[in-house]
N, C-alpha and C positions, 0 to 999 in steps of 0.2 A: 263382359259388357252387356248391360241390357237398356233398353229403352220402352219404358211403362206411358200409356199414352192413358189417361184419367177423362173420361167422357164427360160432359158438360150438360147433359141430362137431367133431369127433376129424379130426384131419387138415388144418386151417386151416394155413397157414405165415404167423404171425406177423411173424417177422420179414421176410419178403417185402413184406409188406404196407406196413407199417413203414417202409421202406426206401422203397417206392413213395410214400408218402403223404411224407415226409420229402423229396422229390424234387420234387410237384408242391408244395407248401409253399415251397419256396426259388425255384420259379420264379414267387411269386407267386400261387398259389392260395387263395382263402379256403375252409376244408373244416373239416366239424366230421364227427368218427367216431363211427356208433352202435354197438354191437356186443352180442355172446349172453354166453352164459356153458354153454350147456347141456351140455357134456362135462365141464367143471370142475365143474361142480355134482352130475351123478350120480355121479361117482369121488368128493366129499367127503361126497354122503349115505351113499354105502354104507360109506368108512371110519366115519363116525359111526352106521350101527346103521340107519338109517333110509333103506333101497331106495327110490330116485323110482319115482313111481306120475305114469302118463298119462292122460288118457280121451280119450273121440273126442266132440266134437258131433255133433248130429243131422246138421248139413251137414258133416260128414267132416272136421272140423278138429281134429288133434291137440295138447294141449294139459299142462304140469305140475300135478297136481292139488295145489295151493299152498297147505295149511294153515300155521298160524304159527309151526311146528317148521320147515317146509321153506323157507317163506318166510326166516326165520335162516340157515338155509344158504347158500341162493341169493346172502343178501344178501353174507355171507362170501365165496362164492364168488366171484359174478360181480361184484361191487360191488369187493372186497377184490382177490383173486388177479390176475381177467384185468384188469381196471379199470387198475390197479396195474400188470402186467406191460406191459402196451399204451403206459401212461407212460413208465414208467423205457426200453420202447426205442425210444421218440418224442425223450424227451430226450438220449439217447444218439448221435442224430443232430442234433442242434442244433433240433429242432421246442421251440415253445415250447409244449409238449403241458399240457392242463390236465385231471383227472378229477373226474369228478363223476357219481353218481346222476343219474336225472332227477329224483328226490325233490328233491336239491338246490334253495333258491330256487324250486320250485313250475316248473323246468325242464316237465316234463310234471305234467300234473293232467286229471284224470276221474272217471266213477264208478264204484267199486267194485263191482262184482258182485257182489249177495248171496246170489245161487245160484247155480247152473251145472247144464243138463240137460246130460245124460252118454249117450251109449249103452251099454246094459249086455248082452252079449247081444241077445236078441232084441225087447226090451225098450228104454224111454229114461227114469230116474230123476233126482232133483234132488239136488243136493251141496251143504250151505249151509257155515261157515265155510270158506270161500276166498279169496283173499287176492290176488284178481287182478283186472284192470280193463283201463279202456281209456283212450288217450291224444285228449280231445277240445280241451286248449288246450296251445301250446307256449310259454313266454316267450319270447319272440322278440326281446324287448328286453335279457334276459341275455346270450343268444348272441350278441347282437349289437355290446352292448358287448366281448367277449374276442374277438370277431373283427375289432373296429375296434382294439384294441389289443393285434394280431397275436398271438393267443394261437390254437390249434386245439381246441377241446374234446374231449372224448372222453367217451362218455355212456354209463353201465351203465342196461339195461332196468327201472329199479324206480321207480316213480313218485309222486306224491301224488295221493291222492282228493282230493274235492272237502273233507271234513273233515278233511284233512292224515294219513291214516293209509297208509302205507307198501304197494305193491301192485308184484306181480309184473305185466309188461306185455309184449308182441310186441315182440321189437326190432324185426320188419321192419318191423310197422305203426307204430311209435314213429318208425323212421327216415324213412318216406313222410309223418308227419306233422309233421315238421321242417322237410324235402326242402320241404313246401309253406309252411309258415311262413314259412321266410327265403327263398322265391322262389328258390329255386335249379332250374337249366337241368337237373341231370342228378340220378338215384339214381344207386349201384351198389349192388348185393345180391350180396356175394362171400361163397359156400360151396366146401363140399368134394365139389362136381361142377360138371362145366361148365357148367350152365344147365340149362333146363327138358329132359326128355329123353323122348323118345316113348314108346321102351320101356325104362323105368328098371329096372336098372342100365348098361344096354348105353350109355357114354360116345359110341359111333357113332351115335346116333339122336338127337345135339343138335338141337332146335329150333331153329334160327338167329336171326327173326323172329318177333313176334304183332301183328297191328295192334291197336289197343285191342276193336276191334269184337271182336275172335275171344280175349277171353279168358275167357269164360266156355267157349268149347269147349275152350280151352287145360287151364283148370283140367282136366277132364275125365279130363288124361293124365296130372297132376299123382301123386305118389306122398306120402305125408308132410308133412314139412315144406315141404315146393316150395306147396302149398295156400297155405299163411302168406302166400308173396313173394308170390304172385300176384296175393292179394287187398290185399298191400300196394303191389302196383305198380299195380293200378287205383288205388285210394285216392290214389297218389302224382300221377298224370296227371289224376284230378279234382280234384286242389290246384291243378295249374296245370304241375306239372313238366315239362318236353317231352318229358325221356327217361328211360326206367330200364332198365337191365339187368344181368343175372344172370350171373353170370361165376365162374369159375373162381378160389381162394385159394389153390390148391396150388401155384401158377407162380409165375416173375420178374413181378414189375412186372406183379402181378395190376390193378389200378385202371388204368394206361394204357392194357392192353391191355382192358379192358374199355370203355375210351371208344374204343378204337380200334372195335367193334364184336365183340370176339371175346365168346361168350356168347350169353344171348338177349335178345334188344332187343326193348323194348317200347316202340312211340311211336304 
């Protein structure tokens, strides 16, 4: 069992991925794909009038600030576009590729967040209609039926609350929480850099290795969105997962070479 989570990044190569996934699929792998949306979705707010807006949590995590205009987007976007793109070239390769929301069948469910403290300056204020949440139950019994009758899911980040109301969510932490639901051995967290990087952007200063113990110092170095995996790769390893690692989606046979060890291994 594995679970490949496909970052939503400018710069991802798709069809690489695709190609790879479509590869360990025929040899027999059970895999379900999580994935982003977040480059499709600011190139569709801003043709539509409405620039994505970020904020930082007090602990440095950056975030879509997701009222129920941008939520509509997203949901377009990365439910509709990449959801959709990710299919048509899974099926393309003989993958019996399936999409779906996590809203889908209550795939992910949690609770929505009725505020969000923001750092503002020098300053930290509260944001209430937000539209975003967290992933605390997976159906494990969905996935698991389309994976016993060889189907690969493929799962856009938007989830149900606990009151069924539609909420933007973490793919990474969505995919670490899957990773752990269906007991699967390995993540991947493939973006558009090689892995954790000491001094980001310099691609030379790959982190290779984190043992779990050191990833609280690890975060430390983290830039961005690299915070997200990290705190989804802990999440994933106290599910039970042995290994996750952060790899590179610009290359051949990004997912291989990422079980190969190329990237940073977290176990």
């Amino acid at each position: 069992m594995l679970v490949v989570k496909v970052g939503g990044s400018k710069g991802v190569d798709a069809d690489a991925v695709c190609e790879d996934v479509a590869a360990l699929a025929a040899a027999g792998a059970r895999l379900v794909v999580v994935h982003g949306g977040s480059h499709e979705t600011n190139v569709l707010s801003e043709r539509l009038g409405r620039p994505p807006r970020f904020v930082t949590s007090p602990s440095g995590h950056t975030s879509r600030l997701t009222d129920r205009p941008t939520l509509e987007i997203f949901e377009m976007a990365c439910c509709g576009l990449v959801n959709k793109g990710l299919v048509e070239r899974l099926l393309r390769r003989g993958v019996r590729a399936v999409g779906l929301a996590g809203l889908d069948g209550r795939v992910w469910e949690g609770p929505r967040k009725s505020a969000i403290r923001v750092v503002d300056g020098d300053r930290v204020r509260v944001v209430r209609d937000d539209h975003t949440g967290t992933v605390e139950r997976v159906n494990a019994e969905l996935l698991g039926a389309l994976l016993d009758a060889g189907y690969v899911p493929v799962l856009a980040p938007l989830a149900a609350s606990y009151d069924g109301e539609a909420m933007n969510v973490d793919g990474d932490r969505a995919a670490a929480a899957t990773a752990a639901a269906l007991a699967a051995r390995e993540l991947v967290i493939l973006t558009n850099v090689p892995g954790l990087l000491e001094r980001y952007p310099d691609e030379r200063t790959l982190v290779g290795e984190v043992a779990r113990d050191d990833l609280e110092r690890a975060t430390r170095l983290a830039e961005g969105r690299m915070r997200k995996k990290l705190l989804a790769a802990g999440e994933a390893l106290a599910g039970g997962v042995a290994r996750v690692v952060l790899a590179d989606a610009r290359v051949p046979a990004p997912v291989t070479r990422a079980l190969a060890g190329e990237g940073t291994v977290i176990a």
